[in-house]
C-alpha positions in Angstrom: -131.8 -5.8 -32.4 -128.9 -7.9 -34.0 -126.1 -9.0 -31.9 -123.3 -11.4 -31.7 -123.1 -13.3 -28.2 -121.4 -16.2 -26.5 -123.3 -18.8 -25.5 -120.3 -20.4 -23.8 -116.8 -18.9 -22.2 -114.6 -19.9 -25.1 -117.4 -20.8 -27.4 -118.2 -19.2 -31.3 -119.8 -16.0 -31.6 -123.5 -16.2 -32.9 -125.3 -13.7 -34.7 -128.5 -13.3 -33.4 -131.8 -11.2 -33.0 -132.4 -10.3 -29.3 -134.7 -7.7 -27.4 -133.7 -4.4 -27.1 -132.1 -3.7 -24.1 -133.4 -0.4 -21.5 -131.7 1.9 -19.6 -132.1 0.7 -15.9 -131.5 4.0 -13.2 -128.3 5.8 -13.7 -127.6 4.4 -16.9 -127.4 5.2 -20.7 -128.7 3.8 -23.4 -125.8 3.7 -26.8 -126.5 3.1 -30.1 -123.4 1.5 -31.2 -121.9 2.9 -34.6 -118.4 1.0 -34.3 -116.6 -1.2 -31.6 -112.5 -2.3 -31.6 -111.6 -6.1 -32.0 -108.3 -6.5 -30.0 -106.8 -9.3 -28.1 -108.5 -8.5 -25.1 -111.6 -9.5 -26.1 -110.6 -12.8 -26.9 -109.5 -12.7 -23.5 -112.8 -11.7 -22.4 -114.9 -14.8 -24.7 -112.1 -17.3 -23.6 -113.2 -16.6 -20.1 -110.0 -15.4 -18.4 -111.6 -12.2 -16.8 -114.7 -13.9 -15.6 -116.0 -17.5 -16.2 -119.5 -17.9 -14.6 -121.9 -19.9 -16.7 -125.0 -17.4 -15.1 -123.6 -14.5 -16.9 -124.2 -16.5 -20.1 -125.2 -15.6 -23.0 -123.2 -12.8 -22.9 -122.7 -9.9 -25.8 -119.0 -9.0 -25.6 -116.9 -5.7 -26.8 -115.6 -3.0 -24.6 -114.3 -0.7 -26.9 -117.7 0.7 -28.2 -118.0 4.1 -29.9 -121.8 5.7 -30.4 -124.4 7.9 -29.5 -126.6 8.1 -26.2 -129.7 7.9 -27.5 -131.7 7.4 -23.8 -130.9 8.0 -20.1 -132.5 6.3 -17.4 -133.5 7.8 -14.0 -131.0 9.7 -12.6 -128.9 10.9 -15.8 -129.1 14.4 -16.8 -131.5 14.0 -20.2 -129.0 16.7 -21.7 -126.6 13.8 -22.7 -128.8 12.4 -25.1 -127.3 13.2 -29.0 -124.0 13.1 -27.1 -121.4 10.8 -28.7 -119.4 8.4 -25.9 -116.8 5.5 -25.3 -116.8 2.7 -22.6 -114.8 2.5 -19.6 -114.1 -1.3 -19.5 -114.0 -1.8 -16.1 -117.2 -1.4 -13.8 -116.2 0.4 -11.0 -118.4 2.2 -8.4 -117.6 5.7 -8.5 -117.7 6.3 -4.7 -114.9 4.6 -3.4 -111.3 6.5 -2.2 -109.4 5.2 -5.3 -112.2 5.9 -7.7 -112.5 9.4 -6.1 -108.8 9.5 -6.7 -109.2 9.0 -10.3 -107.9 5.2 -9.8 -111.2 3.6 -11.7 -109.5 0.5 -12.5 -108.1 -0.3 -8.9 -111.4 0.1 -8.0 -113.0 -1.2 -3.8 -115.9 -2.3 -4.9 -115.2 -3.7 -8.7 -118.2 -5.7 -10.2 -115.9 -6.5 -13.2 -115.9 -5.2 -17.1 -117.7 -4.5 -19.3 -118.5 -7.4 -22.0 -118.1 -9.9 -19.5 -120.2 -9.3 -16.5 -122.8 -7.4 -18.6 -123.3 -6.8 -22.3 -121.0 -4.8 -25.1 -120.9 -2.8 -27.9 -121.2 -6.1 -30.3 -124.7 -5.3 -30.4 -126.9 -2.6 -32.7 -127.6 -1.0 -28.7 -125.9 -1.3 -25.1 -127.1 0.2 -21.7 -124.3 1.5 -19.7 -124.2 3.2 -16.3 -123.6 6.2 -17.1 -120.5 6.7 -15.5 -118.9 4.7 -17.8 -119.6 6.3 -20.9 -117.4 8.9 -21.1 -117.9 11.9 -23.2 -115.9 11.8 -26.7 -114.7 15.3 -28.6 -117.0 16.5 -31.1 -116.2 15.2 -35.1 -114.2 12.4 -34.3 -114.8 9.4 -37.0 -116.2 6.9 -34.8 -114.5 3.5 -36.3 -110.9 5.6 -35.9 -112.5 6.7 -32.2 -112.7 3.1 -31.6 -108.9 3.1 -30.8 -109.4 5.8 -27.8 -110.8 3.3 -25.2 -107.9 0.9 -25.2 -105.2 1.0 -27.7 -104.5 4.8 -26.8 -105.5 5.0 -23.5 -103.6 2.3 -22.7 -100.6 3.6 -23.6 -101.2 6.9 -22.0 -101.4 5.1 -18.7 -98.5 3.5 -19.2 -96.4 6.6 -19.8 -97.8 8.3 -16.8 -97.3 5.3 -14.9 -93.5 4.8 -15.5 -93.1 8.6 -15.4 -91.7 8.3 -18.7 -89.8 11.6 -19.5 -88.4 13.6 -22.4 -85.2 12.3 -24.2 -85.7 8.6 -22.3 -85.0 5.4 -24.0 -88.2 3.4 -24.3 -88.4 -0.3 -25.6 -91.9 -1.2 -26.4 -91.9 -5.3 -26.9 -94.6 -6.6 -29.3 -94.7 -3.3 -30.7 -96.3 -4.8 -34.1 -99.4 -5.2 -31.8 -102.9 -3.3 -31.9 -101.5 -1.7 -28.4 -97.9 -1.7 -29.2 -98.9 0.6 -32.6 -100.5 3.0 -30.3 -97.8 2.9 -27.2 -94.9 3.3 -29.5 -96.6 6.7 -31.1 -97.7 7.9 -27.4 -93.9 7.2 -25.8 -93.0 10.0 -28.4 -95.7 12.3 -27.6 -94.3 12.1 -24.1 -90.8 13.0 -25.3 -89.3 9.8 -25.5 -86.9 8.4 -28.1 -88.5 5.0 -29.1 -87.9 1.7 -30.3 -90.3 -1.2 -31.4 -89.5 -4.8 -31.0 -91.5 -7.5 -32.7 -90.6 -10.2 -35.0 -93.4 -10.0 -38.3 -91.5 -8.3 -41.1 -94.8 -6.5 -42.2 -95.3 -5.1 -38.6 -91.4 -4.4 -38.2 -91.5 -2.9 -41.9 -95.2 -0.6 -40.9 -93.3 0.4 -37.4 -90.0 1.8 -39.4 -91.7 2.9 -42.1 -95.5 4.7 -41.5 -95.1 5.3 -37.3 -91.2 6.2 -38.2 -90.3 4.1 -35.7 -86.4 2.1 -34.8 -87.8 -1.3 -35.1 -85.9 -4.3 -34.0 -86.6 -7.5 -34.8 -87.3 -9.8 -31.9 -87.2 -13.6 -33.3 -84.3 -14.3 -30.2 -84.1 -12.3 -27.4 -80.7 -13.4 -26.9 -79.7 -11.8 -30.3 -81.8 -8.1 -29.7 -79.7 -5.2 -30.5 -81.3 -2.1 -29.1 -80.1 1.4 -30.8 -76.2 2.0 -30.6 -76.1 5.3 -28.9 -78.6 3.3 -26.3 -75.9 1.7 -24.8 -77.4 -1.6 -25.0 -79.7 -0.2 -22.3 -83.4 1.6 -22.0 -84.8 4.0 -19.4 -88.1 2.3 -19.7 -89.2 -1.5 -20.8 -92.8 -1.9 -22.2 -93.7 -5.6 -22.3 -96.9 -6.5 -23.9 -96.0 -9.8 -25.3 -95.4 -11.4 -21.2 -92.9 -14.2 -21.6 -90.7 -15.4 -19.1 -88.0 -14.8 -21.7 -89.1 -11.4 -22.7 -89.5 -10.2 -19.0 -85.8 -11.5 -17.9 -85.0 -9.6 -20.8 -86.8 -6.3 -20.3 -85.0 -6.7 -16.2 -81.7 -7.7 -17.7 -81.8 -4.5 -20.5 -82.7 -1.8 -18.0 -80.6 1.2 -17.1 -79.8 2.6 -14.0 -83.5 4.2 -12.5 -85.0 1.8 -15.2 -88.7 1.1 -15.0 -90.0 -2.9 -16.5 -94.2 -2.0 -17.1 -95.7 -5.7 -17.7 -99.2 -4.8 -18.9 -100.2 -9.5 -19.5 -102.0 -11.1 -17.0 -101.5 -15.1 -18.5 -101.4 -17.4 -15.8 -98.8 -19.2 -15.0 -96.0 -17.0 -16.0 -92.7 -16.8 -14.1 -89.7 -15.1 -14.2 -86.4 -15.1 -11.8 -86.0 -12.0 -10.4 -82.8 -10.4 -7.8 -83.4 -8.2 -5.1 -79.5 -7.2 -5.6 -79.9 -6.3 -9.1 -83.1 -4.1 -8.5 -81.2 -2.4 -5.9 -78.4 -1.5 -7.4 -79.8 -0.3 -10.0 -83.1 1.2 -8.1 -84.8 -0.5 -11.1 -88.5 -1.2 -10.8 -90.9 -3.7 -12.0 -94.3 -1.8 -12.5 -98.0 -4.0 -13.0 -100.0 -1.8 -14.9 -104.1 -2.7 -15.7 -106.1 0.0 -17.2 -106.2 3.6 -17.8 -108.7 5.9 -15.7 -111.7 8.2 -16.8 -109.4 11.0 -17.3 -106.9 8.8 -19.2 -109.8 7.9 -21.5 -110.1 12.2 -22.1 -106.9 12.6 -22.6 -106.3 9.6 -25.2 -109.3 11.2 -27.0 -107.4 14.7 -27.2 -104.4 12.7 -28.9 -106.3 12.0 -31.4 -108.6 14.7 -32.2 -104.8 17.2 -32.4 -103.5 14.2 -34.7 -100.7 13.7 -32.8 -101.6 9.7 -32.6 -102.6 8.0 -35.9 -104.8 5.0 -35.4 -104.0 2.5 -37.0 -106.8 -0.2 -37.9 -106.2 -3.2 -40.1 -109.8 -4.3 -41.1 -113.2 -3.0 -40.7 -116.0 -5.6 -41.0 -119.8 -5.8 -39.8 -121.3 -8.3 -37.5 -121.8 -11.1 -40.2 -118.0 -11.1 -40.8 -116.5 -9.9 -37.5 -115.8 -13.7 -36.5 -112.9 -13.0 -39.4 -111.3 -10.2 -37.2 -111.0 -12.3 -34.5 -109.7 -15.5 -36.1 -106.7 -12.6 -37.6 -106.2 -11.6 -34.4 -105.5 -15.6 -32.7 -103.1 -15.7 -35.9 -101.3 -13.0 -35.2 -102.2 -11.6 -38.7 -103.9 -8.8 -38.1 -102.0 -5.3 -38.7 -102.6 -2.9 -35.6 -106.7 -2.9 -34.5 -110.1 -4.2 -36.0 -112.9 -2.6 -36.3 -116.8 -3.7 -35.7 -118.8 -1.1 -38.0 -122.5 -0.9 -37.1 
């Protein structure tokens, strides 16, 4: 089959002809028709969720779309012809949190998919079968590409903070291939919603497509939230993850105010008061990714059309390297798309 794979953490993608792969015991074979290009998975080929040389060559691409075509030992063969996503991370299904429906927080975690085994840049992928997750029937499978991470996401976010109908919700980097989907799933969850980012085609798309307040973001110092917001929001949802746009999501809270940082870079710092969080029973919330169900749910949103997807380019493996060099420039316009 044709593939693209690393052949070093940080290195080029290659497009290459490997062997197919088989379904082991308890997994699936998928034969991928589309997978999402978003800044995770240059994450994931930079090395920051795993690094180790002996997982190498690896095929990366968590956020696969397509259609079980085999099942190993131990999978019910009725799943064949059944169209699926990937659950990124690789958890073990038996453990209290994952019996909790806390996948991602996970005892015994043996990492993510597209890092510690191979993704959906490739014409197949075997996956336990746990983590292909069942998709409604008639979706468009490049727009379905959007359920795994950009919606779900943002549906574990909301549930997270508890956000509730008629809060204020700040969503910063909302020009992003997240921040496109979290601004349109705050609303599904009731909230009034405004996008900060500093690209005038992403501020321009936010306002006018997703109908969305968007606030340029160039100096925090300089941010002006809506009026009738008091200068304040219920619920701050940081997906850029500077020191400077932390302090400021702290700093801009309202009383009961929740701060979600969703970035993992190392190295980043912010000063934080016990004072102020008590007096205003603030909380800073960590949030990683959404759970099996979150997955279902996010894939509901989109089959009622109550979240658009929005994808910027659609390429095929011979010109995905493009996607990715958009996305390191900050050029790209909400997701990409890998179309087998």
């Amino acid at each position: 089959m044709r593939a693209g794979r690393i052949h070093r953490w940080g290195g080029e993608l290659r497009v290459e002809e490997i062997p197919d792969p088989r379904p082991a015991e308890d997994e699936v074979l998928v034969r991928v028709e589309a997978c999402g290009v978003g800044l995770t998975v240059l994450n994931c080929i930079r090395g920051d969720l795993g690094d180790d040389p002996g997982d190498l060559p690896r095929v990366p691409g968590h956020e696969l779309v397509g259609t079980v075509v085999e099942t190993g030992a131990g999978v019910d063969p009725g799943r064949r012809g059944e169209r699926v996503t990937a659950h990124f991370y690789l958890f073990c299904g038996r453990c209290p949190r994952c019996l909790a429906a806390q996948e991602p927080i996970c005892d015994n975690l043996a990492g993510w998919v597209g890092v510690d085994r191979d993704g959906g840049y490739a014409e197949l992928v075997a996956l336990p079968g746990r983590n292909a997750v069942a998709l409604p029937a008639g979706l468009d499978p490049v727009l379905a590409t959007t359920i795994p991470d950009a919606i779900a996401t943002p549906v574990h976010v909301c549930r997270r903070a508890l956000v509730r109908p008629g809060e204020r919700v700040a969503v910063v980097a909302a020009g992003g291939g997240v921040g496109m989907h979290m601004v349109q799933v705050a609303r599904v969850y009731g909230a009034e919603v405004a996008g900060l980012d500093v690209g005038a085609e992403k501020l321009e798309f936010l306002e006018r497509e997703l109908e969305v307040r968007a606030v340029p973001s160039h100096d925090f110092a300089a941010v002006e939230l809506p009026l009738a917001w008091g200068g304040r929001a219920d619920v701050v949802m940081d997906l850029l993850g500077t020191a400077e746009s932390l302090r400021w999501g702290v700093e801009h809270l309202a009383a009961g105010g929740r701060l979600v940082t969703l970035t993992s870079f190392r190295g980043v710092e912010f000063p934080i008061s016990s004072r102020e969080l008590v007096f205003r029973e603030a909380a800073i919330l960590g949030s990683r990714y959404a759970s099996r169900h979150e997955l279902a749910l996010a894939a509901r949103l989109l089959a009622e059309g109550r979240v658009r997807p929005v994808i910027g380019r659609r390429e095929p493996l011979d010109r995905v390297a493009g996607i990715l060099e958009d996305l390191a420039a900050g050029r790209l316009l909400g997701r990409g798309a890998l179309v087998w």
